[in-house]
C-alpha positions as CSV (number, residue, x, y, z in Angstrom):
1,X,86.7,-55.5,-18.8
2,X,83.9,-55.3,-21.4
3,X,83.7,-51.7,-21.3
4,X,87.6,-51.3,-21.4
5,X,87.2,-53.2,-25.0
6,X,84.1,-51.4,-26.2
7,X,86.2,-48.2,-25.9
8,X,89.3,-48.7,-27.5
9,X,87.3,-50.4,-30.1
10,X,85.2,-47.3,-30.7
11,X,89.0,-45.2,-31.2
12,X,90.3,-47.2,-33.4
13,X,87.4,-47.1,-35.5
14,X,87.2,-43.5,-34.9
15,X,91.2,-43.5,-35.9
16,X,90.3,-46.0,-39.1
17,X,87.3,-43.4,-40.4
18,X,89.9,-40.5,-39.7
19,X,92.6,-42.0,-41.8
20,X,90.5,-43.6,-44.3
21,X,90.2,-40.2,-45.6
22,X,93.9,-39.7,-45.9
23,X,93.9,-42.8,-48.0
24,X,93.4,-43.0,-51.9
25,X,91.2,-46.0,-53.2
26,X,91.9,-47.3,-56.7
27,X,89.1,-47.4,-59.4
28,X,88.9,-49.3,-62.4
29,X,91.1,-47.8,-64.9
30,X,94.1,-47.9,-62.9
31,X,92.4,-44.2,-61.1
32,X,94.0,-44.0,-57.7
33,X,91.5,-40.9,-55.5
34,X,91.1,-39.7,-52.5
35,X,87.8,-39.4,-51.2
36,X,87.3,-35.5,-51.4
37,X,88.0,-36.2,-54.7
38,X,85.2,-39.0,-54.8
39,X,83.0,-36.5,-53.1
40,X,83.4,-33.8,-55.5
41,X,82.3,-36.4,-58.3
42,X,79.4,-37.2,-56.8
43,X,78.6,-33.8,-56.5
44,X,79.1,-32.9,-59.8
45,X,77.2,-35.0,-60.9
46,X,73.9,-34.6,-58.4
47,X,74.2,-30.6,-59.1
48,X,75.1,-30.2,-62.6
49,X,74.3,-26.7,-62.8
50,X,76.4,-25.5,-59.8
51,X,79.3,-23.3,-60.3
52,X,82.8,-23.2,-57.9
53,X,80.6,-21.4,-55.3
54,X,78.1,-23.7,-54.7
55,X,79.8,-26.7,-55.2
56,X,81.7,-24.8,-52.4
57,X,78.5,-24.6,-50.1
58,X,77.7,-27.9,-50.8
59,X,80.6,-29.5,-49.9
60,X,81.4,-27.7,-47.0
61,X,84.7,-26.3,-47.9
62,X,86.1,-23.3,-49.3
63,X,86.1,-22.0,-52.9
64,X,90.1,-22.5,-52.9
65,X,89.5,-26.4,-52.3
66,X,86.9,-27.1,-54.8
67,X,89.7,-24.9,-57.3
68,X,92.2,-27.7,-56.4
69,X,90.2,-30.8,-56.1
70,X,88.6,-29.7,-59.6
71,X,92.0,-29.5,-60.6
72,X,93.0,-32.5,-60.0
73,X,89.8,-34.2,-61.7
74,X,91.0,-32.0,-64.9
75,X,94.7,-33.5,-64.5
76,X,93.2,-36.9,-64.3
77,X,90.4,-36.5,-67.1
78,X,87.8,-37.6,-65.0
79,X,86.0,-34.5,-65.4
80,X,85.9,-31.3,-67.5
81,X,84.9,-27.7,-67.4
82,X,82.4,-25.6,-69.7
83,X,80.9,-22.3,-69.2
84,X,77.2,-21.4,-70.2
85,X,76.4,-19.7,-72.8
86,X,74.2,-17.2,-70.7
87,X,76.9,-16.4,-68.2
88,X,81.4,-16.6,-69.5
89,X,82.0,-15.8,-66.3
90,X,80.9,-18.7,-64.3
91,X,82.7,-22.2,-64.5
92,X,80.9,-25.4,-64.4
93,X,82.0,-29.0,-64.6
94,X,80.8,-32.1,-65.9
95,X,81.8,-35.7,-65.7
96,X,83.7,-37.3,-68.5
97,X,82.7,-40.9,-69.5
98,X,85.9,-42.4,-67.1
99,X,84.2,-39.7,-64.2
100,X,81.0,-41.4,-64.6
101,X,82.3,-44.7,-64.6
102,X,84.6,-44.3,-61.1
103,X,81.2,-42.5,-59.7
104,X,79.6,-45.3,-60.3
105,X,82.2,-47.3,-58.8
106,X,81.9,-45.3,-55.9
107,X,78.3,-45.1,-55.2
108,X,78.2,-48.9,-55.6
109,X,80.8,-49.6,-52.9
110,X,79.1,-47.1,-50.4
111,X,75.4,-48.6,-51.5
112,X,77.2,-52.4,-50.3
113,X,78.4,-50.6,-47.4
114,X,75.2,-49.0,-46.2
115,X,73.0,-52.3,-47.4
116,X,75.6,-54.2,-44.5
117,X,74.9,-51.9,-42.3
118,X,71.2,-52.2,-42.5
119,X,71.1,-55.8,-42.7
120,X,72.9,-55.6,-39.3
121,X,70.7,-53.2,-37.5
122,X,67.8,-54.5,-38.9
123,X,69.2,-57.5,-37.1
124,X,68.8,-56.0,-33.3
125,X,66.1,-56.3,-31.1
126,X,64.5,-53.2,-29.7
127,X,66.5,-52.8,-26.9
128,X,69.6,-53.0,-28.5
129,X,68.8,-50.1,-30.8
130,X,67.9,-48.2,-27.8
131,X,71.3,-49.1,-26.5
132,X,73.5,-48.0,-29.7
133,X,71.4,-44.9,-30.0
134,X,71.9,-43.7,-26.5
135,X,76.0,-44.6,-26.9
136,X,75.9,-42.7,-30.3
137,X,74.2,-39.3,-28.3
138,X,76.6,-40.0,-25.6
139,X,79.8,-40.1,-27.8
140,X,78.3,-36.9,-29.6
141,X,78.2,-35.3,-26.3
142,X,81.9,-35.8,-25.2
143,X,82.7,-34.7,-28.1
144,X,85.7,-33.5,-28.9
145,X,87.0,-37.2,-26.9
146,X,90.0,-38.3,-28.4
147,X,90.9,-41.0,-25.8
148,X,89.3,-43.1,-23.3
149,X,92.4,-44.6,-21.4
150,X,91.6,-48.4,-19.3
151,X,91.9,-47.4,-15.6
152,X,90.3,-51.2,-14.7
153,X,93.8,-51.8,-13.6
154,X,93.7,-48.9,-11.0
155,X,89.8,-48.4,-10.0
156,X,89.0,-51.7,-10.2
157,X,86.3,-51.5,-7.8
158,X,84.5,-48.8,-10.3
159,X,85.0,-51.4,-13.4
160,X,83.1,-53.6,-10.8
161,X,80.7,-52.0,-9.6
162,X,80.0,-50.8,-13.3
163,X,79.3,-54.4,-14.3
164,X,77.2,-55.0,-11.0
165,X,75.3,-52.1,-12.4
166,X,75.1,-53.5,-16.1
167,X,73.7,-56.8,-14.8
168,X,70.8,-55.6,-12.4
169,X,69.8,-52.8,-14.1
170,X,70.5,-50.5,-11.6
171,X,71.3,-46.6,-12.4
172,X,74.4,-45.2,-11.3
């Protein structure tokens, strides 16, 4: 059944997003990073005045994480840390030229990404907007949903009379 597909399509591109976070990409350079690290260049270098606190805030993670993340940017060169003159106590961090260069990388592969994605919603009619938009708020509303077993197999009359539904227009 349709629906059965649509559903364990939607997991396993639930699971794909989940584990594509667990994965590292490689950069030019031979750079292998995972994307909190990605994330943490970026925001480097959109708030280049923020210290471990709000580059804390803006991320959305703790102080801790932003130590270690840093940290690994340091090990890898692709950024380094200063302190202002007007306050020693503070660390900052900019991008070196190879940080720069694997931002760049990044925002170009998530600008192809989103320009694919536009080209194919611009694509739909109307209704089919409507359609993704009221899956997307119902998803968000089942939330937290981490399966959607097929029971076509066992209520096959409610698979049915789903369809039968789908095809006349008919509300539940």
């Amino acid at each position: 059944m349709i629906q059965c597909e649509i559903a364990r399509q939607f997991f396993e591109t639930l699971d794909a997003v989940t584990s594509e976070q667990n994965i590292p990409r490689e950069y030019s350079g031979g750079q292998t990073l995972y994307r909190a690290e990605t994330e943490l260049l970026e925001l480097i270098e959109r708030y280049p005045a923020a210290n471990v606190s709000m580059l804390s805030e803006k991320f959305g993670v703790t102080k801790s994480a932003v130590t270690q993340i840093s940290a690994r940017l340091l090990d890898k060169g692709l950024i380094e840390r200063y302190q202002s003159p007007k306050n020693k106590k503070e660390r900052y961090f900019r991008l070196t030229e190879a940080g720069r260069r694997i931002r760049a990388e990044y925002a170009d592969r998530n600008q192809k990404a989103a320009d694919l994605m536009c080209r194919y919603l611009c694509s739909l009619n109307g209704e089919e907007k409507k359609i993704i938009l009221s899956f997307m708020k119902t998803v968000r509303s089942c939330i937290p949903l981490s399966a959607f077993p097929c029971r076509c197999g066992e209520q096959r009359q409610a698979c049915l009379l789903t369809e039968q539904t789908e095809r006349t227009g008919e509300s539940c």
